[in-house]
ROKOLBA-300933 format. One record per atom (N, C-alpha, C): residue in one letter; x, y negated, z. Coordinates in steps of 0.02 Angstrom, whole numbers, padded with zeros to 5 digits, always signed. Last residue first. Layout:
AXYZ...
end
This chain:
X+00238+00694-01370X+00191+00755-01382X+00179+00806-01317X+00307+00608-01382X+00362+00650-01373X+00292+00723-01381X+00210+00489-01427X+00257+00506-01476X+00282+00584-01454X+00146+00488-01302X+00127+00517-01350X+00156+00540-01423X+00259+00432-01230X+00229+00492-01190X+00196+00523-01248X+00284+00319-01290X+00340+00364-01289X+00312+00430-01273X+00173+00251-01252X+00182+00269-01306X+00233+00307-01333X+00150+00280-01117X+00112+00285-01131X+00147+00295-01230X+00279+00154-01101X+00279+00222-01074X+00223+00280-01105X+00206+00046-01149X+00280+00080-01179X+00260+00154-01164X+00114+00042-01050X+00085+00036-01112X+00153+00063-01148X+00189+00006-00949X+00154+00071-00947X+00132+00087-01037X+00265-00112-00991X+00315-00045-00960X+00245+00005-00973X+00160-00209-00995X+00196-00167-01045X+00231-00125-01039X+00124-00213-00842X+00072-00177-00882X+00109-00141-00969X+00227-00264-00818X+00222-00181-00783X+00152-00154-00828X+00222-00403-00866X+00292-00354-00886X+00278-00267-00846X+00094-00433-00820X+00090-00422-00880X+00175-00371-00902X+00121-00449-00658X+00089-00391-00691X+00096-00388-00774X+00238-00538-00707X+00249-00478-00663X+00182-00443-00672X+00152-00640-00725X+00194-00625-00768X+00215-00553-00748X+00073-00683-00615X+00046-00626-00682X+00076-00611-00727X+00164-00613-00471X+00126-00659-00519X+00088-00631-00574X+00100-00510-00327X+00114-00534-00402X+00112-00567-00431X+00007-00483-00226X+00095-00521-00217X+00118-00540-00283X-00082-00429-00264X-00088-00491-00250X-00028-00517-00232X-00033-00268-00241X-00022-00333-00322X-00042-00411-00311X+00063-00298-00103X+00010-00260-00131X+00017-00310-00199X+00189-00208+00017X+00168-00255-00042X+00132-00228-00056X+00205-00232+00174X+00150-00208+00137X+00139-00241+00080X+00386-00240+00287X+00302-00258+00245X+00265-00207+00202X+00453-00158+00341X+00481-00236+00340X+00398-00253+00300X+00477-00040+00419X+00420-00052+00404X+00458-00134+00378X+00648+00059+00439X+00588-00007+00456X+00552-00011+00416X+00728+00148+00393X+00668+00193+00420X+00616+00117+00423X+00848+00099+00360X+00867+00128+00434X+00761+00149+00439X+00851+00041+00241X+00873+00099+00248X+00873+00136+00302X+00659-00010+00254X+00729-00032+00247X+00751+00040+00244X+00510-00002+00164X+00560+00028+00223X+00606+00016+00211X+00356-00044+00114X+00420-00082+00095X+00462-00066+00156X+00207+00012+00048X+00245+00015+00116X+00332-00021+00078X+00104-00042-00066X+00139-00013-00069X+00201-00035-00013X-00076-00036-00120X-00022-00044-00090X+00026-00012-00079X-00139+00029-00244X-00128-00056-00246X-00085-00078-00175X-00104+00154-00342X-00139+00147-00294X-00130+00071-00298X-00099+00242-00472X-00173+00229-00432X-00159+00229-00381X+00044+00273-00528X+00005+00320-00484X-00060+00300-00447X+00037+00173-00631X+00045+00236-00654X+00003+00298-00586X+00032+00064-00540X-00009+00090-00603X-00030+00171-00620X+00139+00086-00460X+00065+00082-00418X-00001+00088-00481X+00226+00077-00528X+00209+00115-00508X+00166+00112-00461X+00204-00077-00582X+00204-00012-00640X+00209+00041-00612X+00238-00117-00485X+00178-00154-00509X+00160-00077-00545X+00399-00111-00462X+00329-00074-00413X+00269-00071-00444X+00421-00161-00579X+00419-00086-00571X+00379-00053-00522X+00404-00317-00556X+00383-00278-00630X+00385-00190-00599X+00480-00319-00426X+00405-00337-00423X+00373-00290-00495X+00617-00222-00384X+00580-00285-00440X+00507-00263-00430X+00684-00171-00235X+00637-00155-00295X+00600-00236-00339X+00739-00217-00094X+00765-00237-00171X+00722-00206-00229X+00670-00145-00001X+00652-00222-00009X+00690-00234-00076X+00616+00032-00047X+00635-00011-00040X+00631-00092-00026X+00442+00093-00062X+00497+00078-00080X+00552+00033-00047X+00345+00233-00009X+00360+00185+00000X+00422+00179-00031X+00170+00343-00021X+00253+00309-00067X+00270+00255-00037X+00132+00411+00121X+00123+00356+00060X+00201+00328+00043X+00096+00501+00228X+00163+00513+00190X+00130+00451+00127X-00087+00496+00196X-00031+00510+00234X+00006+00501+00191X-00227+00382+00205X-00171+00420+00147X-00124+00452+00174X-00330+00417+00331X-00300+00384+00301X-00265+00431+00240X-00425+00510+00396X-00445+00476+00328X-00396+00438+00293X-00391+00550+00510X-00424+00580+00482X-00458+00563+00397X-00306+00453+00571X-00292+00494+00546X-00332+00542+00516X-00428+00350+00629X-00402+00334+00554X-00340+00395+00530X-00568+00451+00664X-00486+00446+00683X-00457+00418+00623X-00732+00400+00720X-00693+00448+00662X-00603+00418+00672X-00811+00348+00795X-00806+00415+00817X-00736+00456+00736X-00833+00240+00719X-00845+00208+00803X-00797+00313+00833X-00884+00282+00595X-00825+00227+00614X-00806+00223+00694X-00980+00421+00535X-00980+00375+00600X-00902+00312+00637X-00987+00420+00383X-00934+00467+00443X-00969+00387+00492X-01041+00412+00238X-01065+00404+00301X-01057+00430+00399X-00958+00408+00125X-00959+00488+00162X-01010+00490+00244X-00949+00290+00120X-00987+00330+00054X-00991+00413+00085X-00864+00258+00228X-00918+00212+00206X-00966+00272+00185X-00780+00351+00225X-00793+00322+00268X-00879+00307+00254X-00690+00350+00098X-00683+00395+00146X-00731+00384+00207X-00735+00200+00022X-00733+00282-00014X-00723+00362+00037X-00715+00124+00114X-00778+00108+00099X-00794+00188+00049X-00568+00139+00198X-00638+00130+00210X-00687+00153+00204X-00514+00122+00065X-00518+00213+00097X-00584+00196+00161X-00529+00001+00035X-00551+00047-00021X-00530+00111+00035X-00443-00051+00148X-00510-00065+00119X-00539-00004+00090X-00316+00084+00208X-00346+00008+00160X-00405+00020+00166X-00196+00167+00293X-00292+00139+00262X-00282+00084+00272X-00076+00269+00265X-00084+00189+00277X-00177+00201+00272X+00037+00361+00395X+00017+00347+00339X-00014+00275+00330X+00136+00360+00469X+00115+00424+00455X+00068+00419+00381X+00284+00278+00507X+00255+00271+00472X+00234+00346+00446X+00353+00277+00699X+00358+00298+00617X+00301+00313+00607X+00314+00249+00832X+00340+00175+00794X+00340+00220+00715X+00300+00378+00923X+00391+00335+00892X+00393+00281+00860X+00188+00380+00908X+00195+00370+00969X+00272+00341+00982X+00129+00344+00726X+00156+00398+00788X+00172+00370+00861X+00032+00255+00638X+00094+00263+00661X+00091+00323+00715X-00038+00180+00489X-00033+00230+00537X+00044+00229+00582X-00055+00024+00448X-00004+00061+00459X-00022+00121+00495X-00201-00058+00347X-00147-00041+00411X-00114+00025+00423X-00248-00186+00247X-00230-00125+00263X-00183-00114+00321X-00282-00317+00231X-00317-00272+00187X-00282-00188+00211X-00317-00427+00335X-00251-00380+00320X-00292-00328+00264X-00330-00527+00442X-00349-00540+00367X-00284-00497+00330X-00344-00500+00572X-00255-00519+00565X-00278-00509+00457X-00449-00456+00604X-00426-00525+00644X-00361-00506+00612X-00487-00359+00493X-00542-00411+00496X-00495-00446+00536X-00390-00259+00552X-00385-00277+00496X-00409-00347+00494X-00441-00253+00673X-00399-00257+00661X-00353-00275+00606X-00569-00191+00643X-00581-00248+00676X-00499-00263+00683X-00543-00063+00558X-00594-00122+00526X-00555-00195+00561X-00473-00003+00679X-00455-00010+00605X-00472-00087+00583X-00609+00038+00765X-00532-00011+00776X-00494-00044+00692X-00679+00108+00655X-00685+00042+00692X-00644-00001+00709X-00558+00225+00658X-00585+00199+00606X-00625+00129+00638X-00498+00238+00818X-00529+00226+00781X-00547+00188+00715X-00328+00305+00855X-00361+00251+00832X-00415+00255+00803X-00217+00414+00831X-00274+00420+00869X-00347+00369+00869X-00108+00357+00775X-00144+00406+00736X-00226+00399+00789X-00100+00152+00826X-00092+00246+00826X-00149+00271+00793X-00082+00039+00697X-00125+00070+00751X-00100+00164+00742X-00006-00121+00624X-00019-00047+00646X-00061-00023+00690X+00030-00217+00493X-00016-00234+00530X-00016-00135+00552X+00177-00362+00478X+00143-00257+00490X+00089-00238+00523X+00176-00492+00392X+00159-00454+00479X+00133-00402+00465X+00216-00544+00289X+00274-00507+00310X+00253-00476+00389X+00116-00592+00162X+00095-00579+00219X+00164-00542+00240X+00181-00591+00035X+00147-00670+00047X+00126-00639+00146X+00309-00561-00043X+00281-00530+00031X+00223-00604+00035X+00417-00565-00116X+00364-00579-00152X+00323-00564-00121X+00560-00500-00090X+00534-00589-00093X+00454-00597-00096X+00525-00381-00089X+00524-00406-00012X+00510-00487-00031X+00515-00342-00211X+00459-00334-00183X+00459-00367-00113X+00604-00465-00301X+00596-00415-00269X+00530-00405-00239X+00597-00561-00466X+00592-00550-00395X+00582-00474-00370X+00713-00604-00596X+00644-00561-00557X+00657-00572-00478X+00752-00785-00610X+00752-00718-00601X+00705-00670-00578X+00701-00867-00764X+00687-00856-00694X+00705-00785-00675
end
């Protein structure tokens, strides 16, 4: 079977966005009606400033007891977030979202587009098990070289 790309492997292909200015609330309730685990910061141009997920939510938000109704998802989101390509293999994104802790990952054409939000639930488990051995390699080359 051939690998798949990160664009084949999109189970959700709707961009879910809100301006910088946007309430954290908004956020939530935006997320909550379009069953999105995360949304797009954006600028007043349509370009990608940054992203919040769930987990920045409940770790920036939640656990910091910031008022949602009064807090700016620019004020909490991830800015500038790694994004890859639509031709990237599913096995390597997987393995860099490992390596760097996180679980989504922005998918920009060459001309700057948002085309989706891969996250590991796009994965099979074959595809996580081939990124989990890439790290586990990696990891052992890393200690061999000292």
């Amino acid at each position: 079977m051939p690998e798949r790309t990160v664009f084949q492997s999109l189970t959700q292909r709707h961009v879910v966005t809100l301006p910088q200015h946007a309430t954290v609330w908004e956020a939530a309730c935006v997320m909550t009606k379009a069953n999105s685990s995360n949304v797009l910061v954006t600028d007043s141009s349509g370009s990608m400033l940054g992203i919040l997920t769930e987990r920045d939510l409940m770790t920036r938000v939640l656990a910091k007891a910031l008022n949602p109704q009064t807090t700016h998802v620019s004020d909490v989101m991830t800015p500038n977030p790694q994004t890859v390509g639509p031709d990237m293999k599913v096995a390597e994104a997987v393995l860099m979202m490992i390596e760097r802790g996180f679980r989504h990952l922005p998918i920009v054409s060459a001309n700057d587009k948002t085309l989706g939000v891969f996250s590991v639930r796009d994965a099979m488990p074959r595809e996580i098990g081939d990124a989990v051995s890439m790290a586990e390699f990696n990891d052992q080359v890393n200690d061999a070289l000292g």
